[in-house]
C-alpha positions in Angstrom: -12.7 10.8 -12.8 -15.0 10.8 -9.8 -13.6 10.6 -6.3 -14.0 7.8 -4.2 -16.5 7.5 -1.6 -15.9 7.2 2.3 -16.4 3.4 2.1 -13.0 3.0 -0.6 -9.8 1.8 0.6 -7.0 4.3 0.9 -5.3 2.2 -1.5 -8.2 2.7 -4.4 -8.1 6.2 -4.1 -4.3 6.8 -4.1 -4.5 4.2 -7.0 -7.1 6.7 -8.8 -4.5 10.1 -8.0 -1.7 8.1 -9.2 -3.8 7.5 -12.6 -5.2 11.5 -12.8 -1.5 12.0 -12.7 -0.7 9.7 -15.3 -2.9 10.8 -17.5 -2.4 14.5 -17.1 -1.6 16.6 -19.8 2.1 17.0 -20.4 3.7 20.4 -20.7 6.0 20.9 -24.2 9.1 19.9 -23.5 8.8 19.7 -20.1 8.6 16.9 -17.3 5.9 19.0 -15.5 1.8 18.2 -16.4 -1.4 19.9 -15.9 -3.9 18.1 -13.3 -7.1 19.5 -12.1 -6.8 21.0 -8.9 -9.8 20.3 -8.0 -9.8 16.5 -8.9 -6.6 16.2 -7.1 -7.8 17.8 -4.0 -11.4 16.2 -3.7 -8.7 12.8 -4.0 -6.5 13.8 -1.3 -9.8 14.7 0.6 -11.3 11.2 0.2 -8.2 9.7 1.1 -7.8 11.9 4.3 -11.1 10.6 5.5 -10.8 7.0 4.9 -7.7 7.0 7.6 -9.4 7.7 10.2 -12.2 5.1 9.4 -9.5 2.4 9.3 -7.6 3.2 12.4 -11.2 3.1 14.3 -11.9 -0.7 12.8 -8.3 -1.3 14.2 -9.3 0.2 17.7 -12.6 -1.9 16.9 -10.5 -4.6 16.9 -8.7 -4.1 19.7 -11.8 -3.8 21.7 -13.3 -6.7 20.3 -9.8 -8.3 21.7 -10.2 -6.8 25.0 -13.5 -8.5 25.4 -12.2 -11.5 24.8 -10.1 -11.2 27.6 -12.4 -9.6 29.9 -14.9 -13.1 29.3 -11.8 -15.5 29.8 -11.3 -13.6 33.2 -15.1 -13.8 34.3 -14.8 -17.3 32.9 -11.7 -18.3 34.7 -13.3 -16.2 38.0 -16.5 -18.1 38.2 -14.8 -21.3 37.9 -12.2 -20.3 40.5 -15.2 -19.7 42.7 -17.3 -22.5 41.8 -14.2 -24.8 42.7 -13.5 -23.3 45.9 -17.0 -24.2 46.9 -17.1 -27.5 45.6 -13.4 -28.2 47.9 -15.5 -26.6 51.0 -18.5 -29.3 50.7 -15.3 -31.8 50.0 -12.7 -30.5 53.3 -12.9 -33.9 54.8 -11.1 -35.4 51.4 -8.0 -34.1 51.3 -6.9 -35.3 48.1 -10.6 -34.3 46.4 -10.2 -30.8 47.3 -6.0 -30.7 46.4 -6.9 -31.8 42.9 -9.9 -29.5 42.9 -7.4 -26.7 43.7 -5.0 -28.2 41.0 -7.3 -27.9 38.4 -9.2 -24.4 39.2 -5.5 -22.7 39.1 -5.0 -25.0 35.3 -8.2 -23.8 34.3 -7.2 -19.9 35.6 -3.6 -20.4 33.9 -5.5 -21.8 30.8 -7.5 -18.7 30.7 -4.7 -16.4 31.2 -2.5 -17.9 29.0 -5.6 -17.6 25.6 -6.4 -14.0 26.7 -2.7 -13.1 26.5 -2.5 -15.1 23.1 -5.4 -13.2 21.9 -4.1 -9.6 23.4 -1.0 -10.5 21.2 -2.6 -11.3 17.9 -4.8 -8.4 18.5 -1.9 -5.9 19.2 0.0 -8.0 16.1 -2.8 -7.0 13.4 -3.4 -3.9 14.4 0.4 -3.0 14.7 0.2 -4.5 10.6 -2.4 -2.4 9.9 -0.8 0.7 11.2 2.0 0.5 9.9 -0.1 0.0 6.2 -1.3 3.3 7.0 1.8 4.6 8.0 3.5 3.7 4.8 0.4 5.2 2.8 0.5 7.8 4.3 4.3 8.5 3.2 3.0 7.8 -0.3 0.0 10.5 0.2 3.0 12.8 1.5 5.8 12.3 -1.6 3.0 13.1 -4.5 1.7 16.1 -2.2 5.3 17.6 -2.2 5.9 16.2 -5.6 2.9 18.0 -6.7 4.1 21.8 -4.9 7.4 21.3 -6.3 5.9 21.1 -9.8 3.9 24.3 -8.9 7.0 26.4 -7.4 8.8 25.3 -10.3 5.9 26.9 -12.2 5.0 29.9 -10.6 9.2 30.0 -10.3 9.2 30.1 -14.3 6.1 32.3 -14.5 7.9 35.1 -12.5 11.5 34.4 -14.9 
């Protein structure tokens, strides 16, 4: 088995450990098995650097996010300002320049109210994506001490 390349998903490689060790050599009458080290570790290595290439498209994301916001803000800004001149040319009509003023702050509170909604389905997928990791991660960590509990056992029984 060949290991994965940068571009794989964490899950495709842990899915390619999980079958090195399912298809290791078993010991005589013994629950312990022989994998090559060096498969195994050039797996672990591959899945180590996909990690941090999936938390980055999550911050991507998040920036993506924040941009949304920071154009709903210039949006809602230059319509704020492009009201407020069009209620100076207007003073003498008091109820022209009231509703004027009514709809710049629905457009701001619009505005406000989509970048929020986007902030929270940003902070949402990311938090999913995370935690994916997260629980990966745990996976990565039970077969690493699975696979050192095998070896002490070893070395243990080497040294009886």
């Amino acid at each position: 088995m060949m290991p994965q390349s940068k571009g794989e998903s964490l899950l495709a490689i842990l899915d390619e450990l999980a079958a090195l060790l399912k298809h290791s050599k078993q010991m005589p009458m013994s629950s312990s098995i022989l994998v090559n080290k060096a498969e195994a570790l050039d797996l672990l290595d591959s899945a180590l650097s996909v990690v941090p290439a999936q938390v980055a498209e999550a911050d991507e994301i998040v920036a993506g996010a924040k941009g949304v916001v920071e154009r709903a803000q210039g949006e809602a800004a230059a319509l704020l300002e492009r009201a407020k001149h069009e209620s100076e040319r207007a003073v003498a009509k008091d109820a022209i320049v009231a509703a004027a003023t009514d709809r710049a702050a629905q457009i701001v509170a619009d505005s406000k109210a989509e970048a929020e909604r986007l902030m929270e389905e940003a902070n949402a997928y990311c938090d999913r994506q995370l935690a994916q990791l997260e629980v990966e991660l745990e996976q990565i960590g039970r077969q690493v001490k699975a696979g050192r509990t095998v070896i002490q056992s070893r070395v243990s029984g080497a040294a009886q």
